[in-house]
TIZA-837020 format. One line per 5 residues: number of its first residue (from 1); for each residue x, y, z of N, C-alpha, C. Coordinates in pm, whole numbers. Last residue first. Layout:
N
NUM) X/Y/Z/X/Y/Z/X/Y/Z | ...
end
This chain:
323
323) -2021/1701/1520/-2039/1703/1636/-2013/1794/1744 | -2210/1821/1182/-2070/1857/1264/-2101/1808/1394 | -2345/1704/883/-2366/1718/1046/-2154/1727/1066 | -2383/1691/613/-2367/1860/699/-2375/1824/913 | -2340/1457/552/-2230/1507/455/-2230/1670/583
318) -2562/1339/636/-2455/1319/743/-2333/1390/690 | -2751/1479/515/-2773/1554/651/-2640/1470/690 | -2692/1405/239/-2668/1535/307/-2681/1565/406 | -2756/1113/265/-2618/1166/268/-2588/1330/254 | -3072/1152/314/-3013/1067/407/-2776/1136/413
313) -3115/1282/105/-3116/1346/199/-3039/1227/349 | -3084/1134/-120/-3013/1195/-147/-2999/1259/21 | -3288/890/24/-3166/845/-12/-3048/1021/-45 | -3521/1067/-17/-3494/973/41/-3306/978/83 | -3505/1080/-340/-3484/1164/-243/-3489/1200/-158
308) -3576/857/-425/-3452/837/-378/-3413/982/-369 | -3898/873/-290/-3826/790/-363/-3694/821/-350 | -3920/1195/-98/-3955/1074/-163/-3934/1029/-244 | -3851/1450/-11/-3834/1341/69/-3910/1245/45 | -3699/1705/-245/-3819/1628/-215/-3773/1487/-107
303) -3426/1927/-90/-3467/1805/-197/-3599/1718/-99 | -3346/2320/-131/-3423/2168/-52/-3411/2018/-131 | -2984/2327/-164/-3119/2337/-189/-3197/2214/-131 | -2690/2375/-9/-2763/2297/-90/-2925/2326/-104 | -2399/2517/25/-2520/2535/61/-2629/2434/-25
298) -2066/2543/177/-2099/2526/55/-2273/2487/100 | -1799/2775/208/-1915/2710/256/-1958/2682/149 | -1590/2950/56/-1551/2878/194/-1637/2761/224 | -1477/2935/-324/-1578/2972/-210/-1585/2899/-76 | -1351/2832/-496/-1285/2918/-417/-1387/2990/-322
293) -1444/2403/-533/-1423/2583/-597/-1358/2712/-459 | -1372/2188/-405/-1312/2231/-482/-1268/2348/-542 | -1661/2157/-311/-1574/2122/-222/-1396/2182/-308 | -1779/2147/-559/-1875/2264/-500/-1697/2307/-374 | -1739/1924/-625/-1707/2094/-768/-1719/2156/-672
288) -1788/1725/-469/-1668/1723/-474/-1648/1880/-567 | -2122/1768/-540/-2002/1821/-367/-1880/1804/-396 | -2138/1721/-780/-2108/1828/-758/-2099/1886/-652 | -2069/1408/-746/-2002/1460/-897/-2013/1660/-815 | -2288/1373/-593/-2145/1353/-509/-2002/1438/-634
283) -2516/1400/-762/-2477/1448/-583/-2355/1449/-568 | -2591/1322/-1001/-2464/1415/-990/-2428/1416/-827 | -2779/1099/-933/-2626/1047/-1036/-2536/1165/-1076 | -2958/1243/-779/-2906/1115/-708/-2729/1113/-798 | -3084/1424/-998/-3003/1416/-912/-2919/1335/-784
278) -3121/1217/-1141/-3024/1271/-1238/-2949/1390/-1106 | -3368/1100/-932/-3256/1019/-1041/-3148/1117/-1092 | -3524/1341/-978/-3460/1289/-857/-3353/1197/-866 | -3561/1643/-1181/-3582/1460/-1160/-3439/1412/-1047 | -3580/1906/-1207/-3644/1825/-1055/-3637/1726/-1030
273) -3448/2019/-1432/-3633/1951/-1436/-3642/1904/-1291 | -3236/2054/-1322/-3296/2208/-1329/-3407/2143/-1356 | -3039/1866/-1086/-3138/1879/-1169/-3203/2017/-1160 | -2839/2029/-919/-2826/1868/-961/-2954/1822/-1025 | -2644/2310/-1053/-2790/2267/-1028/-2776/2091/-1036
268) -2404/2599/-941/-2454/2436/-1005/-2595/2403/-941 | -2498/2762/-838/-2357/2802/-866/-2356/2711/-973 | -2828/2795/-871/-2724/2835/-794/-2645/2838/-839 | -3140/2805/-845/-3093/2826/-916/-2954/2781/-808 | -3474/2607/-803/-3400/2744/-706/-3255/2618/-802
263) -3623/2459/-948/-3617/2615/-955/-3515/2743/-884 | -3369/2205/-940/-3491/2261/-976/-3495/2393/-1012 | -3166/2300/-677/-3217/2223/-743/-3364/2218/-850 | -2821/2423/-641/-2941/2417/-692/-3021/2301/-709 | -2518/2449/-440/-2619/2350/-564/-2734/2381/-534
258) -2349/2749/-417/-2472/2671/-413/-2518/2572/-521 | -2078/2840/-215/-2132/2776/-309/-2295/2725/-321 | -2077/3110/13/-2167/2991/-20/-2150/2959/-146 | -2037/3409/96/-1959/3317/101/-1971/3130/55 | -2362/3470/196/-2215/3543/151/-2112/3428/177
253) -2590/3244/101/-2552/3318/180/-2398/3364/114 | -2801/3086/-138/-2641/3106/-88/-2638/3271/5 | -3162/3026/-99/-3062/3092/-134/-2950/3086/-92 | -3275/2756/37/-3312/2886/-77/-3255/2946/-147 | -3131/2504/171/-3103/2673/188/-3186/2651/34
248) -3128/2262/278/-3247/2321/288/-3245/2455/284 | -2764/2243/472/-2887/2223/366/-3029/2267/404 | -2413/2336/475/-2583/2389/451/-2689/2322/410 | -2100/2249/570/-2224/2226/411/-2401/2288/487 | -1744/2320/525/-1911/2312/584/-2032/2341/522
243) -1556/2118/363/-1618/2278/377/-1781/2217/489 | -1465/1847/311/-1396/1943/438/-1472/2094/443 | -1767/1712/314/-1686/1748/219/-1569/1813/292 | -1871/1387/354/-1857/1496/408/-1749/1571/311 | -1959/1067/439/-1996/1148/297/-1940/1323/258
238) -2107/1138/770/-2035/1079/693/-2059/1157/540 | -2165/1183/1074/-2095/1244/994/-2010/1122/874 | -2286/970/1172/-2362/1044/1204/-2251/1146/1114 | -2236/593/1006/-2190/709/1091/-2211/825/1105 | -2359/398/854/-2448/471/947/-2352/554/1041
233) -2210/271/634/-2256/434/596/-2382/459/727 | -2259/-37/694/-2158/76/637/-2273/185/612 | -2436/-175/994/-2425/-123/882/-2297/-69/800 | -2464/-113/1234/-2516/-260/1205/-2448/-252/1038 | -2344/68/1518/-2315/45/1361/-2352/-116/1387
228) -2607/99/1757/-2507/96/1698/-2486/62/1578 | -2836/271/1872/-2758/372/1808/-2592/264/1736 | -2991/97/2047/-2876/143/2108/-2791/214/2014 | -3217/11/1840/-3218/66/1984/-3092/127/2025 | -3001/60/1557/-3075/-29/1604/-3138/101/1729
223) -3166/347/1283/-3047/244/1320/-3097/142/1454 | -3382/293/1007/-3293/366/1121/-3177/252/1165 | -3710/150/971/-3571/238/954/-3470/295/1044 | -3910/-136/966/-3913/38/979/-3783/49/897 | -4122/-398/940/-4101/-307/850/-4026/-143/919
218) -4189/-730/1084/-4134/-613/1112/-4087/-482/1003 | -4312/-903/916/-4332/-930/1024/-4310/-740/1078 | -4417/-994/595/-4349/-873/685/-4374/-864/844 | -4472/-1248/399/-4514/-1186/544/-4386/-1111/577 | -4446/-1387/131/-4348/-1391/238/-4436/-1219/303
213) -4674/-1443/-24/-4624/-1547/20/-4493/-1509/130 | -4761/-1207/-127/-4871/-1283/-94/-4806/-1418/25 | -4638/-998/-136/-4667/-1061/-276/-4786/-1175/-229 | -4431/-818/-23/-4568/-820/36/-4646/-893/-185 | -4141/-748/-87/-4208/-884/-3/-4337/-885/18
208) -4145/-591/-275/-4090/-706/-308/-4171/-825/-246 | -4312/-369/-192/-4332/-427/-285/-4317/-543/-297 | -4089/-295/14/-4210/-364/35/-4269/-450/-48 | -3890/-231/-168/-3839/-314/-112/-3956/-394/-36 | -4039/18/-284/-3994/-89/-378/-3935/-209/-275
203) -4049/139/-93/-4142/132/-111/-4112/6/-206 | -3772/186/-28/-3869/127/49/-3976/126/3 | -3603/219/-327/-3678/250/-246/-3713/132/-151 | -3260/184/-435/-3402/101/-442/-3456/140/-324 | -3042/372/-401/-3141/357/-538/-3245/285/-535
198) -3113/418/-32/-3017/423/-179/-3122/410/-288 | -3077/410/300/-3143/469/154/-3042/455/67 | -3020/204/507/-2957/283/485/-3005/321/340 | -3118/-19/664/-3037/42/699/-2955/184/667 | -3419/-126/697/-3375/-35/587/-3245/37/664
193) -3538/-445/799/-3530/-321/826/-3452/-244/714 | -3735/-671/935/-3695/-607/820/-3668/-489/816 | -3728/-1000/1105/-3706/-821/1090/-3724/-767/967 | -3646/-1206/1150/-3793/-1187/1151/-3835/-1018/1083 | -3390/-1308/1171/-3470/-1300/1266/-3643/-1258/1260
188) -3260/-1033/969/-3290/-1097/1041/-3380/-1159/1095 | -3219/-846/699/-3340/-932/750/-3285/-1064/799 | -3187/-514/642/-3104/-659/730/-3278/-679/741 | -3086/-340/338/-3154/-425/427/-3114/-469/491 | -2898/-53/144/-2886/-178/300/-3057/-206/326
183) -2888/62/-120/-2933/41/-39/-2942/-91/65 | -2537/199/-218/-2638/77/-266/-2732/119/-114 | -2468/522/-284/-2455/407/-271/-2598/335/-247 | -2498/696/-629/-2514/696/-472/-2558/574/-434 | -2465/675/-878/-2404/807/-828/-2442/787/-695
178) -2537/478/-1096/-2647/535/-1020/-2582/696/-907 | -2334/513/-1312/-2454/555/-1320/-2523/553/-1250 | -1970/648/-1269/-2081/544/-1248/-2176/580/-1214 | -1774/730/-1576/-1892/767/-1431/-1967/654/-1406 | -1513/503/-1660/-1647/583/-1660/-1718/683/-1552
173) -1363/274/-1569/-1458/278/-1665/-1598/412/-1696 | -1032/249/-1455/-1156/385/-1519/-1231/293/-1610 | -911/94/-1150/-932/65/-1304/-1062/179/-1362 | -614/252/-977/-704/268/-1016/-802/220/-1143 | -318/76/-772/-398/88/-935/-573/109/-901
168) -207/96/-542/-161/78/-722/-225/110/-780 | -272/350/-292/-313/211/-324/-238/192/-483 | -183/605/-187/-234/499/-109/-245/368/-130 | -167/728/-450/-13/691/-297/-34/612/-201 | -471/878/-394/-340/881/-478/-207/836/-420
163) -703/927/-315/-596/810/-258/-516/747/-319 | -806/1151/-408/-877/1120/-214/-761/994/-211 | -806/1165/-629/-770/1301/-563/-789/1250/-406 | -869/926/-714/-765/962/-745/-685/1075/-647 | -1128/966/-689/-1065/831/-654/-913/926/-634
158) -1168/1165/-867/-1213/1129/-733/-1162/1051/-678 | -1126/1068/-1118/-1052/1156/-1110/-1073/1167/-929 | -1306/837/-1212/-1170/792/-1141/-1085/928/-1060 | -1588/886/-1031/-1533/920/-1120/-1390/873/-1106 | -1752/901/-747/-1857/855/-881/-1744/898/-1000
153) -1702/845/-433/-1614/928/-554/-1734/845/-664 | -1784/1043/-133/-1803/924/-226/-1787/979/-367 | -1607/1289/85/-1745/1274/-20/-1719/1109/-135 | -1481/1156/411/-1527/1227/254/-1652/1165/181 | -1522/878/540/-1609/1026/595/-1598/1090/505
148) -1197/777/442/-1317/777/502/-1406/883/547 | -1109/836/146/-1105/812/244/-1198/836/319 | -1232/633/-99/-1223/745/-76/-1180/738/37 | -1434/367/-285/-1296/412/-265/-1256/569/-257 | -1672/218/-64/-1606/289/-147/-1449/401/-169
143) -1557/-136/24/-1612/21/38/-1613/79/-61 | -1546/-434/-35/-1516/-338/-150/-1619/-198/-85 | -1413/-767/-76/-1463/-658/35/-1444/-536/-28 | -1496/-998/-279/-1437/-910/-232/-1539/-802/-162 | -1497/-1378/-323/-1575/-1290/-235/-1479/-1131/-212
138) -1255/-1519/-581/-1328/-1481/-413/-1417/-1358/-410 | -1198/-1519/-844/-1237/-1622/-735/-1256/-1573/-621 | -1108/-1290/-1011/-1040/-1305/-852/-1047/-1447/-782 | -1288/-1266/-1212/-1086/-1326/-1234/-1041/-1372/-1131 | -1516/-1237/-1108/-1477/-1346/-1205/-1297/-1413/-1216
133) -1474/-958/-999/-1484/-1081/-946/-1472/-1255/-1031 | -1368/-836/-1203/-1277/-862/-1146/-1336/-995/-1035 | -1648/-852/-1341/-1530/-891/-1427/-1390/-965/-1337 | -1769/-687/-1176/-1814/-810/-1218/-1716/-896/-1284 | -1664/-445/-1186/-1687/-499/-1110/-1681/-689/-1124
128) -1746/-399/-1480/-1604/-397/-1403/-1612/-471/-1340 | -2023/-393/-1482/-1919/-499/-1592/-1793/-559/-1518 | -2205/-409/-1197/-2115/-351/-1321/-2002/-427/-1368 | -2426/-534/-1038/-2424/-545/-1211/-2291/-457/-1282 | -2315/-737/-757/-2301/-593/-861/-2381/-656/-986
123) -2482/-836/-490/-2426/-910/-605/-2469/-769/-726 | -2351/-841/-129/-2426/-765/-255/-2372/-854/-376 | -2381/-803/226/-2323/-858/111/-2418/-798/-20 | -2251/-781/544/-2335/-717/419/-2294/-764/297 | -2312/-1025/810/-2224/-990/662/-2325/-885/607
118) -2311/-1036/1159/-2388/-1036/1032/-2267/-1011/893 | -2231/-1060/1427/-2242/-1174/1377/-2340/-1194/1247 | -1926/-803/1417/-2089/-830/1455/-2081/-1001/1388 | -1665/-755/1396/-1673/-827/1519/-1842/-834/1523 | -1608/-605/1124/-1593/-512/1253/-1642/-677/1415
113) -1627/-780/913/-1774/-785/974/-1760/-666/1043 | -1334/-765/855/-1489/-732/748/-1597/-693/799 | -1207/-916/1046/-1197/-727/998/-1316/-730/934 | -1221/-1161/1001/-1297/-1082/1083/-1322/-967/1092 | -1263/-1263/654/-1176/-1237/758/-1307/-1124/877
108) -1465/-1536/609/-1445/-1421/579/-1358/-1364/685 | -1541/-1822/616/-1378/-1779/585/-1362/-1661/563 | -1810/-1942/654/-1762/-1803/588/-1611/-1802/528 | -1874/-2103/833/-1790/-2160/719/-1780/-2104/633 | -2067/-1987/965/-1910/-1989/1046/-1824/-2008/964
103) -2244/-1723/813/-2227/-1872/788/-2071/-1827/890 | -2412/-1433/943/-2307/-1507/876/-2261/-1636/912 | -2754/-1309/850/-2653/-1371/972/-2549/-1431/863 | -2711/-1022/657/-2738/-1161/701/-2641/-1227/823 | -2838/-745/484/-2737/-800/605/-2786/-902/642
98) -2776/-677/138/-2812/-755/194/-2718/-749/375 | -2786/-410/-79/-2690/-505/24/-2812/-522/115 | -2845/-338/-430/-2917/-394/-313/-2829/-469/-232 | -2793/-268/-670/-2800/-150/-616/-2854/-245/-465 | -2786/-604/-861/-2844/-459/-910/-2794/-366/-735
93) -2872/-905/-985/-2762/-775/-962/-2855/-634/-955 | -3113/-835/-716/-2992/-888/-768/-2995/-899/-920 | -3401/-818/-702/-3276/-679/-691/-3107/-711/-752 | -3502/-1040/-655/-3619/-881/-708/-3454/-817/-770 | -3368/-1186/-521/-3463/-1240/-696/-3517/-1118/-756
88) -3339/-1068/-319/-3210/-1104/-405/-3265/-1176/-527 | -3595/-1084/-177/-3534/-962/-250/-3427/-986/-312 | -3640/-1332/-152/-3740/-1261/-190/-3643/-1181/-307 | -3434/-1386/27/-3428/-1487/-155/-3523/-1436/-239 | -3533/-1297/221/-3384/-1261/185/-3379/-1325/69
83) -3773/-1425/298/-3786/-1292/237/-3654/-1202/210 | -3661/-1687/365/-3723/-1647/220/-3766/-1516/130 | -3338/-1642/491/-3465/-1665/487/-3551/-1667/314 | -2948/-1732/448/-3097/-1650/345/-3213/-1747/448 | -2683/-1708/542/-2786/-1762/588/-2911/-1677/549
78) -2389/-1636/418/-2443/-1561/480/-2567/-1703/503 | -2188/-1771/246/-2126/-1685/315/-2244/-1645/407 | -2277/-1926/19/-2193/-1978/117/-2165/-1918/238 | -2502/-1744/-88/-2499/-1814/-23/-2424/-1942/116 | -2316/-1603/-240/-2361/-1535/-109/-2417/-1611/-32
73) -2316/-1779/-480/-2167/-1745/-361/-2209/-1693/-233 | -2586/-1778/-547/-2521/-1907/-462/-2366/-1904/-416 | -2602/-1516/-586/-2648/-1597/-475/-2638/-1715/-444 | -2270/-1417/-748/-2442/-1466/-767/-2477/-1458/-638 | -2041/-1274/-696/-2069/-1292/-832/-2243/-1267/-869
68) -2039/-1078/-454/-2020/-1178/-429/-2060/-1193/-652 | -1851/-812/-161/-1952/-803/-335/-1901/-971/-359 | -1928/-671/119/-1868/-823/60/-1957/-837/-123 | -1888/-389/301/-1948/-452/229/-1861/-609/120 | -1753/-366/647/-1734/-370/487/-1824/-434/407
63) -1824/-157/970/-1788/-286/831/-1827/-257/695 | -1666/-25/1167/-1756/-1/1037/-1745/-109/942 | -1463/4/1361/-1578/-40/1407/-1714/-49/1286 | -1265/98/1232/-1245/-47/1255/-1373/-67/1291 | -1245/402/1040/-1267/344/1179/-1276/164/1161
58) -1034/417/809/-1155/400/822/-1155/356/978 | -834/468/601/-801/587/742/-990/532/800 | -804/391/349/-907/447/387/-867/566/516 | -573/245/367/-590/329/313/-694/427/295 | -636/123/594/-520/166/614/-526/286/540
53) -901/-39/532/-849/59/592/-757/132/669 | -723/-178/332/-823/-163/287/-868/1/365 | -573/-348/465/-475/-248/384/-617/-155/320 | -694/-551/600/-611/-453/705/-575/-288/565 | -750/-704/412/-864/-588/429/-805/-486/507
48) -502/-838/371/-543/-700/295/-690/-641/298 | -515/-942/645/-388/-851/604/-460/-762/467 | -727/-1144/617/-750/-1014/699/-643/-879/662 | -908/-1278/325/-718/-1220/374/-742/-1096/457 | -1126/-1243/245/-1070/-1381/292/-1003/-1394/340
43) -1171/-1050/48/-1248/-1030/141/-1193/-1188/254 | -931/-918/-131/-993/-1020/-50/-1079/-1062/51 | -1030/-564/-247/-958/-697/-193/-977/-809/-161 | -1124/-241/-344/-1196/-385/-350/-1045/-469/-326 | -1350/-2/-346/-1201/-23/-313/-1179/-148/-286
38) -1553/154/-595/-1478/76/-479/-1421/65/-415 | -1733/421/-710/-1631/347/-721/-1596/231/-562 | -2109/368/-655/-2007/441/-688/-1867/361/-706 | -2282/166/-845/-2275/289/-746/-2224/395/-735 | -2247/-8/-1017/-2296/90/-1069/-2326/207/-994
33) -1837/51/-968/-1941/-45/-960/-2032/79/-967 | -1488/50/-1046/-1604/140/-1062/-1689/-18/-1043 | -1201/30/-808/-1293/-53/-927/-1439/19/-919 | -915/1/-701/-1040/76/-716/-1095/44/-861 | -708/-262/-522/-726/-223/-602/-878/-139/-641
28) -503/-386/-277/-645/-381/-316/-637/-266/-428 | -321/-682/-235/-303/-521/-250/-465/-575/-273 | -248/-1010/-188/-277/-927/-94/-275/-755/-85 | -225/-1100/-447/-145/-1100/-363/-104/-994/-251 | -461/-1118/-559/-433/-1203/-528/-304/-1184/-439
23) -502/-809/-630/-596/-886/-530/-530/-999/-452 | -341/-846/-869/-228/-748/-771/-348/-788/-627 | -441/-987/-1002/-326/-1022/-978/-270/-959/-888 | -642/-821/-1064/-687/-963/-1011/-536/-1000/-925 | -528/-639/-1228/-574/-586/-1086/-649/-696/-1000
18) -507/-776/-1440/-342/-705/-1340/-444/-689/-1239 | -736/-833/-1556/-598/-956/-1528/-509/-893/-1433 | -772/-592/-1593/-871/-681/-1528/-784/-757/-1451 | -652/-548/-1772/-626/-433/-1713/-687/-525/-1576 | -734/-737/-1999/-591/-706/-1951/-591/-686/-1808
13) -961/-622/-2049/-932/-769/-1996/-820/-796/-1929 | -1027/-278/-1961/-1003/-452/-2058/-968/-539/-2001 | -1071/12/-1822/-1145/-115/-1795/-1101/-217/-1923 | -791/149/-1812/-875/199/-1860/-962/52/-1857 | -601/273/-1506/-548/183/-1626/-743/171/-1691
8) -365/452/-1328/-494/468/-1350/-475/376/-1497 | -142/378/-1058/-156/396/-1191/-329/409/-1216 | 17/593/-796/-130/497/-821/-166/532/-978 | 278/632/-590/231/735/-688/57/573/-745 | 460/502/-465/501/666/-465/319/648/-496
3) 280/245/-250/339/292/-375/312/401/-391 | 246/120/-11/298/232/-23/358/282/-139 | 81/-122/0/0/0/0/85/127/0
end
């Protein structure tokens, strides 16, 4: 993890082949998924998840998401009910982590979990992604690639600017198209809960299970009774830009970058039609412009609190909380 400098190499087969190769022998490597970018290793080899947040600078108490090919890899690794086979038939591949109790015959290193007795796990649709798992053979552990508590990178140039020196090799395929991370379930025990907003609504996640044949016992949100991490991305400051961020502003105050949304105008707009999607797939593309430009503070416009504006507000209130 102490190389001068971090090559940037363009998504082929090739490029695939090296960054499998450099997995296999305990480095981790940034890999676009349809979320955002990664940071992806063995999920099997505690030493290179160790390197995972090393390079991150990530608290230990936050676990890692586990990207798996299918559901019958995730299957080795975690313990599906029916309304966990529900939603991995609805969602898989696609934008959806799963928290499950974890199989003993996991072999997942312990770093991963942080010491709970669940896995988050997910099965990507991006090519990349998908590709390297194919080459790798294993289960990888794959945050996103930034350091920790910054803003989530949707671009290699992001990646780049947050952990340049930190890690070898960056692989570029692109912007990645949903622009904000995957949505968390845990269905435990009977439960069902929404750990954390993203591209697939709760409403869409009801949907899934209320079909006739798998019963919702338990439906809310949040975090547990006792406020602890069950999850990645439930830390009360996270996503964060180093400027201090504003939201539900109207207007920029003196000194204020402003994203816009819709009608209310600003420096940048993450949709001027209002569509919630196109702003979901700039959010993080224009906190990092906003975090960047020569203005001190940076101010955001209201955003609607339904469907995955939802999800956009969930990472602005932890992108603007200060303790």
């Amino acid at each position: 993890m102490d190389a001068p400098n971090t090559r940037i190499l363009p998504y082929n087969k090739y490029n695939i082949a090296e960054a499998a190769a450099l997995i296999a022998a305990g480095k981790c490597v940034a890999v676009p998924t349809e979320t955002v970018y990664g940071l992806a290793a063995d999920a099997t080899d505690g030493t290179a998840v160790a390197g995972i947040y090393a390079a991150k600078g990530r608290p230990s108490f936050n676990p890692l998401i586990v990207h798996v090919l299918d559901i019958g890899a995730a299957k080795k690794l975690a313990a599906f009910d029916a309304r966990a086979e529900a939603l991995a038939a609805a969602f898989w591949p696609g934008p959806l982590t799963l928290v499950l109790p974890l199989k003993p015959s996991s072999g997942i290193a312990s770093l991963v979990t942080a010491g709970l007795e669940t896995i988050a796990i997910r099965v990507p649709a991006h090519r990349a992604m998908r590709a390297l798992l194919e080459a790798c053979g294993k289960p990888l552990a794959a945050p996103s690639a930034n350091a920790s508590g910054t803003i989530s990178p949707t671009r290699v140039e992001h990646v780049a600017h947050s952990l340049d020196g930190r890690i070898p090799l960056i692989l570029d395929d692109g912007p990645t198209r949903q622009g904000i991370e995957s949505t968390i379930v845990r269905e435990v025990f009977g439960m069902t809960r929404i750990l954390r907003h993203g591209p697939i609504t709760g409403a869409q996640v009801l949907a899934a299970l209320s079909d006739g044949k798998h019963k919702v016992d338990r439906f809310d949100t949040g975090e547990d009774a006792e406020g602890k991490i069950e999850a990645p991305g439930q830390l009360s400051s996270h996503y964060a830009p180093r400027k201090p961020l504003r939201i539900d502003a109207r207007e920029a105050a003196e000194g204020e970058w402003m994203i816009g949304f819709g009608d209310i105008a600003g420096d940048d707009n993450l949709s001027p039609g209002g569509d919630l999607t196109e702003a979901a797939a700039r959010l993080f593309d224009l906190l990092h412009k906003a975090d960047a430009s020569g203005k001190p503070d940076i101010a955001v416009a209201p955003i609607p609190e339904h469907g995955i504006g939802e999800a956009i507000n969930d990472r602005l209130r932890r992108a603007a909380y200060r303790a």
